[in-house]
KEGURO-218442 format. One record per residue (C-alpha): residue number from 1; x negated, y negated, z negated. Coordinates in steps of 0.02 Angstrom, whole numbers, padded with zeros to 5 digits. Example, Ala and Ser with C-alpha at 12.3 -4.5 7.8 and 13.67 -1.06 7.14 Angstrom:
KEGURO-218442
@pos->1	X->-00615	Y->00225	Z->-00390 $
@pos->2	X->-00684	Y->00053	Z->-00357 $
end
This chain:
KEGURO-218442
@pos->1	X->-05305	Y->-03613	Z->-02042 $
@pos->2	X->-05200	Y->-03738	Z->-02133 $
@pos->3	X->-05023	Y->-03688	Z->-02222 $
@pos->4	X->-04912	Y->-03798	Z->-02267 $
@pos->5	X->-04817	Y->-03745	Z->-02401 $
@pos->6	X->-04621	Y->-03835	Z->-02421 $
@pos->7	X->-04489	Y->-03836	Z->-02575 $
@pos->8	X->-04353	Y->-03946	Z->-02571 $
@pos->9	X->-04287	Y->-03866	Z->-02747 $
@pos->10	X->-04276	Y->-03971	Z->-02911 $
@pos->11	X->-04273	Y->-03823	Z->-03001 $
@pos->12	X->-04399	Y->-03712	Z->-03092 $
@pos->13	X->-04353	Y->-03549	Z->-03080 $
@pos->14	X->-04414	Y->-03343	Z->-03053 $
@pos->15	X->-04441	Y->-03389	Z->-02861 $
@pos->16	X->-04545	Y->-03532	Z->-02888 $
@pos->17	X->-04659	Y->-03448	Z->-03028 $
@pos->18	X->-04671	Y->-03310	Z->-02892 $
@pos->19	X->-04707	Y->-03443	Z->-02735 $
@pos->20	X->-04865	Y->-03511	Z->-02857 $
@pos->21	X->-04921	Y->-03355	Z->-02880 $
@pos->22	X->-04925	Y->-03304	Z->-02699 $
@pos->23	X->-04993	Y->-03483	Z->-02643 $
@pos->24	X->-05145	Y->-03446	Z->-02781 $
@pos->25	X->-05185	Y->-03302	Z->-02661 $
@pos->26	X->-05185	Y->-03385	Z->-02524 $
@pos->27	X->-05298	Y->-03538	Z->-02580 $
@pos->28	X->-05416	Y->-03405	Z->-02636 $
@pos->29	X->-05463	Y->-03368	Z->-02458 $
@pos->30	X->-05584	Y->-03476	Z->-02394 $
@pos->31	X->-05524	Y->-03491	Z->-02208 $
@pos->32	X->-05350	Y->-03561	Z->-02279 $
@pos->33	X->-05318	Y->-03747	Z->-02342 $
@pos->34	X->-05155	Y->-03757	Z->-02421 $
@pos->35	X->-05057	Y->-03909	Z->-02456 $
@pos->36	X->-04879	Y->-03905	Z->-02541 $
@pos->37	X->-04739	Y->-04031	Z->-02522 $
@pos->38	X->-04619	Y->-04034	Z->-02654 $
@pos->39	X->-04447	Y->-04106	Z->-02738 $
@pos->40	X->-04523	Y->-04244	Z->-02829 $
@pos->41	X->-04402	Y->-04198	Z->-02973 $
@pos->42	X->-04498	Y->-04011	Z->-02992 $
@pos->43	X->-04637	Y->-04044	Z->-03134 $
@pos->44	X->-04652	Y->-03878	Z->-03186 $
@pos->45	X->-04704	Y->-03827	Z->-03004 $
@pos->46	X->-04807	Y->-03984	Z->-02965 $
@pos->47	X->-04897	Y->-03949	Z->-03110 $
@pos->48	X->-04927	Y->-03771	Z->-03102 $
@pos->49	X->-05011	Y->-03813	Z->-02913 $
@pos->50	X->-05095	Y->-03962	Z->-02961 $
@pos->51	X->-05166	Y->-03840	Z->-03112 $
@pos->52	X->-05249	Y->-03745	Z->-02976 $
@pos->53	X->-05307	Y->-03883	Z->-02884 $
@pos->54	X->-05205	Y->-03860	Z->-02748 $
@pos->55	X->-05148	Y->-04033	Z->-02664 $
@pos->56	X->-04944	Y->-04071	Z->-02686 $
@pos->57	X->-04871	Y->-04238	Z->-02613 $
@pos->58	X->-04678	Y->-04271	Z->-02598 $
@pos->59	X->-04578	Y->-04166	Z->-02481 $
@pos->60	X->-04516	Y->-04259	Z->-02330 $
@pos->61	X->-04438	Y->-04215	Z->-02162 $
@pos->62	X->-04571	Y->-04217	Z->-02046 $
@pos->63	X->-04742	Y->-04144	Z->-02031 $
@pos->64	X->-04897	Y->-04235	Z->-02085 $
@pos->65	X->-05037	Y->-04276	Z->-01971 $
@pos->66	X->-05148	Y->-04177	Z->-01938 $
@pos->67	X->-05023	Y->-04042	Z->-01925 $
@pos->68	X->-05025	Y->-03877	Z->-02014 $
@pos->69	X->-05061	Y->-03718	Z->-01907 $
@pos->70	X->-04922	Y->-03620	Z->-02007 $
@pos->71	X->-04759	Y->-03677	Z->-02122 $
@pos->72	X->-04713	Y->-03573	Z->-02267 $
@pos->73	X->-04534	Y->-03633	Z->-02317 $
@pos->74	X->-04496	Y->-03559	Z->-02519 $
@pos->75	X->-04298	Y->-03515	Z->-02501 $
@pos->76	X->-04223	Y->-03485	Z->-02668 $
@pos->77	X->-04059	Y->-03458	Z->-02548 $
@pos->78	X->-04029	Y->-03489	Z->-02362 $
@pos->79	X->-03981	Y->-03654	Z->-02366 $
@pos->80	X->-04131	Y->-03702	Z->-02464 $
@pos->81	X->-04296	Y->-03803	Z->-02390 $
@pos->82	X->-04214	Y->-03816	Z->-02214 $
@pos->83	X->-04274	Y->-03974	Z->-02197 $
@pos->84	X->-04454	Y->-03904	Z->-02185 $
@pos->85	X->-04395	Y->-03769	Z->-02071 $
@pos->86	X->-04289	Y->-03916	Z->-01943 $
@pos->87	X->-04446	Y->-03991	Z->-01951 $
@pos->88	X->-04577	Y->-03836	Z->-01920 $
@pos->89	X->-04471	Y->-03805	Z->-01773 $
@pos->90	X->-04477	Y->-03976	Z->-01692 $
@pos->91	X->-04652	Y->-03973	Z->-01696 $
@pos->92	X->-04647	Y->-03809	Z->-01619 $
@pos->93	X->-04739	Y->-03724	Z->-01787 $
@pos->94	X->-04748	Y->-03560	Z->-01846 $
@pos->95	X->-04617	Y->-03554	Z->-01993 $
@pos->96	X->-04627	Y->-03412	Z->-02136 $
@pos->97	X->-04469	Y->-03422	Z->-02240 $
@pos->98	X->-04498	Y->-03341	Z->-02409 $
@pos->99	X->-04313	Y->-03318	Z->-02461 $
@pos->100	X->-04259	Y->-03230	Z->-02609 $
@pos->101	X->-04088	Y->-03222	Z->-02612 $
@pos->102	X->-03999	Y->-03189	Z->-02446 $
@pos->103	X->-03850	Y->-03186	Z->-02526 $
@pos->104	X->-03671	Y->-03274	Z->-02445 $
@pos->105	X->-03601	Y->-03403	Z->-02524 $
@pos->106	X->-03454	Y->-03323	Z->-02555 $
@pos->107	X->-03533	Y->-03171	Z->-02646 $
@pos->108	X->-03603	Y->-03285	Z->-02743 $
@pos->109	X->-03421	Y->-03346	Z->-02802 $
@pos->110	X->-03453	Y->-03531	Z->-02735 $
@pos->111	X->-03333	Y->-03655	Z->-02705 $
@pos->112	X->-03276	Y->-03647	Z->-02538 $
@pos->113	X->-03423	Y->-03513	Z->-02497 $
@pos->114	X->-03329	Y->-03436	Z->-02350 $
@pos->115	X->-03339	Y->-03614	Z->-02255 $
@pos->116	X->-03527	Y->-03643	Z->-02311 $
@pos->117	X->-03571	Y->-03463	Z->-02244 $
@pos->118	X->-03508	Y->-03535	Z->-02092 $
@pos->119	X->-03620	Y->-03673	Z->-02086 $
@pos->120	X->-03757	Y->-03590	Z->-02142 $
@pos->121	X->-03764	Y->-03470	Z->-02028 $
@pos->122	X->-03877	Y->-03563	Z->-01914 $
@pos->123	X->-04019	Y->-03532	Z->-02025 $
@pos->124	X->-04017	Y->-03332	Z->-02043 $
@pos->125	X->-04114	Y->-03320	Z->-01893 $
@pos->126	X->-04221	Y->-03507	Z->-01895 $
@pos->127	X->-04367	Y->-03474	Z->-01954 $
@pos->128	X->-04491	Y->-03360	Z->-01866 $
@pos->129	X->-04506	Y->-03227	Z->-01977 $
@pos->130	X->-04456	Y->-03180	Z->-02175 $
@pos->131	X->-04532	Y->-03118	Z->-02324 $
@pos->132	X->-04406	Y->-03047	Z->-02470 $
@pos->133	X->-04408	Y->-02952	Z->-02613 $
@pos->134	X->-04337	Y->-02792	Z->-02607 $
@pos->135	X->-04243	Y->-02667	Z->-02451 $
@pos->136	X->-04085	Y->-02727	Z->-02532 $
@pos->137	X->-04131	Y->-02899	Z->-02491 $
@pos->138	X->-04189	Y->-02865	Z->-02316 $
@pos->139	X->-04039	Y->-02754	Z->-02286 $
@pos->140	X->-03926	Y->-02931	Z->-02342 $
@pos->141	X->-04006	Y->-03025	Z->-02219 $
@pos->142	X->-03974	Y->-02895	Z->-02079 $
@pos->143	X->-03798	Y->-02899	Z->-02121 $
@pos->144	X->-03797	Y->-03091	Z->-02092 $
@pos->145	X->-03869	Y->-03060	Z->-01920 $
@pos->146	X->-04044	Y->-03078	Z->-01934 $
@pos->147	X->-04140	Y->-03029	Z->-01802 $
@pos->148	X->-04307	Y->-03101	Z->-01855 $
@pos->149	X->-04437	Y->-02996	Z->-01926 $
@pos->150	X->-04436	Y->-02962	Z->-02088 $
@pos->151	X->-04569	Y->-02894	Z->-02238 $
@pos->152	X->-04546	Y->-02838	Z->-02388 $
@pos->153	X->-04655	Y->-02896	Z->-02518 $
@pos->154	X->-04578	Y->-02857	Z->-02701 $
@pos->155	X->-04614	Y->-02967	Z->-02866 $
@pos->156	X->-04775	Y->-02935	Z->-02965 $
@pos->157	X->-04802	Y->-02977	Z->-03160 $
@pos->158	X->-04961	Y->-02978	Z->-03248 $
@pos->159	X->-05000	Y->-02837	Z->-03343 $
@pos->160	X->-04935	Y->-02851	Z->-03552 $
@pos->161	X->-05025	Y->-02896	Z->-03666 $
@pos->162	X->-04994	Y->-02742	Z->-03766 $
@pos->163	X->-04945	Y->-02609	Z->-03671 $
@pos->164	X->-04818	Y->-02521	Z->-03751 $
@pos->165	X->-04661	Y->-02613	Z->-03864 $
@pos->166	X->-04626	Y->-02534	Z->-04018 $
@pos->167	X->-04429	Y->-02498	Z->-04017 $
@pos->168	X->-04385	Y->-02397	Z->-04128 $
@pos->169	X->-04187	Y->-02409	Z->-04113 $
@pos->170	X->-04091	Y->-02533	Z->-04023 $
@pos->171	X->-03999	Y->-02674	Z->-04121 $
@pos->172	X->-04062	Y->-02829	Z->-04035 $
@pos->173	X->-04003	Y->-02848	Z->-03865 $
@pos->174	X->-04063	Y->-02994	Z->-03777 $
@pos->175	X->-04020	Y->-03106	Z->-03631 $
@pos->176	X->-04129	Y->-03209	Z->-03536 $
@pos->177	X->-04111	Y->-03344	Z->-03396 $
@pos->178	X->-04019	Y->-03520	Z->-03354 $
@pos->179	X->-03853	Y->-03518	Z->-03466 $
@pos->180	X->-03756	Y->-03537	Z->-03287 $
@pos->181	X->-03592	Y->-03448	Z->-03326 $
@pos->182	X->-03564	Y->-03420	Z->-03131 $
@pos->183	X->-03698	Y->-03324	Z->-03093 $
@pos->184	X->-03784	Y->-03262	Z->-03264 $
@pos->185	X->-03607	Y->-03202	Z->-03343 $
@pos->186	X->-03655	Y->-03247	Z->-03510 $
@pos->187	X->-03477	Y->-03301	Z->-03564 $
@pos->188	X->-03422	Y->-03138	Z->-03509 $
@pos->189	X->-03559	Y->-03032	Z->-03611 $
@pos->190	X->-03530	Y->-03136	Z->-03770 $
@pos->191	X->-03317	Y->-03079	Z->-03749 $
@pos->192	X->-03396	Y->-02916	Z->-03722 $
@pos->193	X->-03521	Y->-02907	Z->-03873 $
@pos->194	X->-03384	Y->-02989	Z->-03988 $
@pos->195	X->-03227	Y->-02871	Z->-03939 $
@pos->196	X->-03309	Y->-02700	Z->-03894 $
@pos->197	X->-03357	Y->-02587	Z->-04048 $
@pos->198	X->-03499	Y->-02510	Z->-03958 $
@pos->199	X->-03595	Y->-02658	Z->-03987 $
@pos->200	X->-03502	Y->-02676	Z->-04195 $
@pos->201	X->-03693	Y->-02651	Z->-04234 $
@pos->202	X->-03789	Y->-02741	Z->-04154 $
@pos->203	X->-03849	Y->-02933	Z->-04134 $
@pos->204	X->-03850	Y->-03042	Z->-03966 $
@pos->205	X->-03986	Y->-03133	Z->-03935 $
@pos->206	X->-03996	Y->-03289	Z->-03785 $
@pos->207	X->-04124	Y->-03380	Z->-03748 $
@pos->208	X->-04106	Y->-03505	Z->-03617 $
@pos->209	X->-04042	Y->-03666	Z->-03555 $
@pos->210	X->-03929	Y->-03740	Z->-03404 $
@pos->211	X->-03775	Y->-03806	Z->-03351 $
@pos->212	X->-03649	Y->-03727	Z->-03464 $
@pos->213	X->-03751	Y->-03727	Z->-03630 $
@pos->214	X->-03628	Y->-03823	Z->-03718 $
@pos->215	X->-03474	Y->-03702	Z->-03669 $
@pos->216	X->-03604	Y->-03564	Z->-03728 $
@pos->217	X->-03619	Y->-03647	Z->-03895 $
@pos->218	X->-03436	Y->-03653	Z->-03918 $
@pos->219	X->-03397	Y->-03470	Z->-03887 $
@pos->220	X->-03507	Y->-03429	Z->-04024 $
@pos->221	X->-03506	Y->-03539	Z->-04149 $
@pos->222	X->-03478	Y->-03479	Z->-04324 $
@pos->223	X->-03537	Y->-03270	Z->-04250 $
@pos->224	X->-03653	Y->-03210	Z->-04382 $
@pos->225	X->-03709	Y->-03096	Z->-04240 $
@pos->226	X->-03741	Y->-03190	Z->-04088 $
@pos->227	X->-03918	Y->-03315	Z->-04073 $
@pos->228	X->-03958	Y->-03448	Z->-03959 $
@pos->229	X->-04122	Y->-03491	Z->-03931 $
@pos->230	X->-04189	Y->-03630	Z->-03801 $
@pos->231	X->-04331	Y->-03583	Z->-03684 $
@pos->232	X->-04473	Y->-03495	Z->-03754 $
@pos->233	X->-04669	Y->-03578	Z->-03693 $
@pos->234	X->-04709	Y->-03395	Z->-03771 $
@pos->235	X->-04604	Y->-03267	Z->-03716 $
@pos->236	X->-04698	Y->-03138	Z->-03802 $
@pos->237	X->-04595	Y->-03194	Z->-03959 $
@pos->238	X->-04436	Y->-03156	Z->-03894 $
@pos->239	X->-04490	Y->-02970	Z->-03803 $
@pos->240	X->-04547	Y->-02941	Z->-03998 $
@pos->241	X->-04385	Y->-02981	Z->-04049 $
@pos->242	X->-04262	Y->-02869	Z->-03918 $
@pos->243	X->-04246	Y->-02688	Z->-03923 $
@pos->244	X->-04156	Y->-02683	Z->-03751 $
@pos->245	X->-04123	Y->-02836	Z->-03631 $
@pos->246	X->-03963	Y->-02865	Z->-03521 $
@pos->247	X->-03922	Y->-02948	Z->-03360 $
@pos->248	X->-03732	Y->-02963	Z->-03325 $
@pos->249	X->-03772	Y->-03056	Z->-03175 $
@pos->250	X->-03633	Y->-03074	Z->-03027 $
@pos->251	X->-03799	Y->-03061	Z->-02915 $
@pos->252	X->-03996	Y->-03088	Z->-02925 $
@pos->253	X->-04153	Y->-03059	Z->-02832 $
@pos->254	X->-04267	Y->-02968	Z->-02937 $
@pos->255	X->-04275	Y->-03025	Z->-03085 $
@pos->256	X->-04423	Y->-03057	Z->-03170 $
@pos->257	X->-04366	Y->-03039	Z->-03334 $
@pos->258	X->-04304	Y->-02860	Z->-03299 $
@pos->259	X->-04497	Y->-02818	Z->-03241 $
@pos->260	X->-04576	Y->-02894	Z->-03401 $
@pos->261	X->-04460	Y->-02808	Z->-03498 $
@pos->262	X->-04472	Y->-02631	Z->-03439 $
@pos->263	X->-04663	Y->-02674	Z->-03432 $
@pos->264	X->-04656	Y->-02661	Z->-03623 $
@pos->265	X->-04577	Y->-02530	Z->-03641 $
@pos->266	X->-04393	Y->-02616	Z->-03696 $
@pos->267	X->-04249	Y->-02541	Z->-03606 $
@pos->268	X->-04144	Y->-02638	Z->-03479 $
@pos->269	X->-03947	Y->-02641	Z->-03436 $
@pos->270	X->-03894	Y->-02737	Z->-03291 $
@pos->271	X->-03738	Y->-02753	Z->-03148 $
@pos->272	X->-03748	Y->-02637	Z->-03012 $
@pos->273	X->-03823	Y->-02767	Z->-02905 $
@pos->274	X->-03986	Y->-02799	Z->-02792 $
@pos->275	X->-04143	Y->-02780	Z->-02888 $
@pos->276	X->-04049	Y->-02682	Z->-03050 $
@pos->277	X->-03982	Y->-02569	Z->-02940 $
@pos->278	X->-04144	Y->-02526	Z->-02840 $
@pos->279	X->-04248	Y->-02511	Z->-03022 $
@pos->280	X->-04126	Y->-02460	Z->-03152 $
@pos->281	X->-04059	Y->-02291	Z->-03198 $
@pos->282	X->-03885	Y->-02279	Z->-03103 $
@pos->283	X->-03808	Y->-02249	Z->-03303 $
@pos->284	X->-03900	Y->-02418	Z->-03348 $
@pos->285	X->-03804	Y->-02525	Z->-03247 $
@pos->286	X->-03627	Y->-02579	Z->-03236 $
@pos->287	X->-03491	Y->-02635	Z->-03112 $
@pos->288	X->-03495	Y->-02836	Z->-03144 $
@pos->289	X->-03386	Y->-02911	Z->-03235 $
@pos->290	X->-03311	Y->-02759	Z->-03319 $
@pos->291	X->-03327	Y->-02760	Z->-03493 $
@pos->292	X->-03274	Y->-02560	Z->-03508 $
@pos->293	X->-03418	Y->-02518	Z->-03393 $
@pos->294	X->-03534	Y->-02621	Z->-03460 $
@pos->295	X->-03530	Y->-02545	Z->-03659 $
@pos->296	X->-03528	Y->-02372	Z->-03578 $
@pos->297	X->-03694	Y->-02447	Z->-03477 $
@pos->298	X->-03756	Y->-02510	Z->-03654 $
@pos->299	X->-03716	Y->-02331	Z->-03744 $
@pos->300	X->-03771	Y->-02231	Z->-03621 $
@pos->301	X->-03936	Y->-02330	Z->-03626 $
@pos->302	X->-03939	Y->-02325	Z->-03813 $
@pos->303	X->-03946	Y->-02124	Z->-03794 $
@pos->304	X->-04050	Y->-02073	Z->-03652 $
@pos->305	X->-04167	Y->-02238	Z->-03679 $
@pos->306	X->-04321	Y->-02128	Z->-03754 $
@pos->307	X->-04316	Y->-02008	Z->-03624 $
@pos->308	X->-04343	Y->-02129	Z->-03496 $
@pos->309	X->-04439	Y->-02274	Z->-03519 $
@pos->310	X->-04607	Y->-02205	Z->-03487 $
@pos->311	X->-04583	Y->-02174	Z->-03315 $
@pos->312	X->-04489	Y->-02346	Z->-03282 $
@pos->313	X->-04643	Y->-02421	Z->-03374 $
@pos->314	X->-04763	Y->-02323	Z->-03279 $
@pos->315	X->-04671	Y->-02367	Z->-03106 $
@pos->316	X->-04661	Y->-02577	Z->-03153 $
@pos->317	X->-04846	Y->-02589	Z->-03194 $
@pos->318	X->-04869	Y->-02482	Z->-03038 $
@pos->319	X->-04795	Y->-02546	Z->-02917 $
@pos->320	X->-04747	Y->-02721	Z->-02984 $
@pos->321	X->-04918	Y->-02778	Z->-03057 $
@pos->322	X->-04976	Y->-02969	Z->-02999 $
@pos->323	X->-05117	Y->-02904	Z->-02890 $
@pos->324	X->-05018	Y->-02799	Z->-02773 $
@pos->325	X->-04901	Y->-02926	Z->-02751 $
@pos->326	X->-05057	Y->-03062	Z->-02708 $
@pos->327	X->-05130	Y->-02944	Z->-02612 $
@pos->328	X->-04946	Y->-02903	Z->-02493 $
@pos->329	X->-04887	Y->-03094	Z->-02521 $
@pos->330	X->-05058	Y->-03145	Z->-02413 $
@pos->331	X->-05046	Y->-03024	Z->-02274 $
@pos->332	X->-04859	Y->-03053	Z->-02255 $
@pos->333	X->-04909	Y->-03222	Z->-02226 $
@pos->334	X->-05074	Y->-03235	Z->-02117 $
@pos->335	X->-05067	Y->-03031	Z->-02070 $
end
């Protein structure tokens, strides 16, 4: 059976570190030949493939010859890779969209997201079937209208290299992801950190890079207390260096970061949103955007931290480790 495996995105992100881990599993079976066409401005991803010696050429708008048997579309959002799926269906080919944020536009605070939701809406039900991350994901894409079927297949991580962090108090909260003030809310956890004295003791740490870097520098320059760090080729370095991690997001998938975190053993706060709000103690997480909810997230984490981690640990290596996740991410694909 050959897959063909289509990404129109530039970027490198959670989703794509996910897709290369579920295509791995799938050229480890030795009735499947995979081939990947990709944004020729993606590195990161055509290297991670070509690493595993799986064959990437430049994405384009119609199949190849010989056809595949079976398209597998990577949809950071819904609007994302459609080319591959316009052309799956002209061909008449099975098409597998692996979507991981279902979200509307205008949830997502867009410009003009109402009108692109709109527009968009021809592709909630164009591919043949779906694979997300979570039932709050699936239950997204119902709400659009989907009628197609859909599986559930949620992110895996490997297991830590040492399996349990040492925190012994929290001072060092960290944030991780693109600096992308839209989405990722860093501008609005920095006000928090710096006017609310739950956090009077404590350090910020980022670590990231993006679009509004520069407007992150500039709301913290000259704070003694707040770090930014670029991205990390070792992120064991920065887990050493947080005692709890935060994600102020306006919305997410799953985040990886949240699963390699409480995979440690380091505590997690996050907006009452999609995968926080499936994982996360209801008291961990905060409405978005609310700066009064989030330190009472933060302090209530801060107290009830110890008490609790061993079971969210025990549940992420569970349920979240990389095999599972190769193992459900192949038979949601070939059955």
């Amino acid at each position: 059976m050959k897959i063909l495996v289509y990404d129109d995105n530039p970027d490198f992100g959670g989703h794509q570190v996910m897709a290369c881990r579920g295509i791995a599993a799938l050229a480890a079976e030795p009735a499947l030949e995979i081939e990947c066409m990709l944004n020729p401005a993606n590195h990161r991803l055509a290297a991670q493939l070509r690493g595993a010696d799986i064959p990437v050429c430049p994405a384009q708008a119609r199949m190849p010859a010989p056809p595949p048997d079976l398209v597998l579309c990577i949809q950071g959002d819904i609007a994302q890779s459609t080319a591959g799926i316009r052309a799956a269906r002209k061909a008449g080919i099975e098409c597998v969209s692996y979507l991981a944020l279902p979200h509307r536009r205008a949830t997502m605070g867009a410009k003009l997201g109402a009108l692109r939701d709109g527009l968009n809406k021809k592709w909630v039900n164009a591919p043949d079937r779906f694979i997300t991350l979570s039932e709050s994901m699936k239950q997204i894409l119902l709400d659009r209208g989907c009628t197609q079927p859909i599986a559930i297949v949620p992110n895996g991580i490997p297991a830590p290299p040492s399996p349990k962090h040492q925190v012994s108090s929290i001072q060092t909260i960290g944030l991780v992801g693109r600096i992308e003030f839209n989405q990722k809310q860093q501008d609005f956890m920095a006000r928090t950190f710096l006017a609310n004295p739950a956090f009077n003791d404590c350090r910020l740490l980022f670590v990231g890079g993006g679009p509004d870097e520069d407007r992150l520098r500039k709301t913290i320059e000259d704070e003694e207390r707040i770090t930014l760090l670029p991205w990390q080729s070792d992120m064991e370095t920065v887990y050493n260096q947080i005692d709890l991690l935060a994600i102020p997001s306006r919305y997410e998938g799953v985040p990886l970061v949240m699963l390699e975190a409480l995979a440690r053993g380091i505590p997690v706060i996050g907006s009452n949103r999609d995968g926080m709000q499936d994982i996360l103690p209801p008291e961990w997480t905060f409405a978005p955007e609310n700066s009064t909810s989030l330190a009472s997230a933060f302090s209530a984490a801060r107290k009830t931290w110890n008490q609790k981690i061993d079971a969210l640990q025990q549940r992420i290596l569970t349920e979240h480790a990389n095999s599972l996740f190769q193992q459900n991410f192949r038979s949601a694909v070939v059955g």
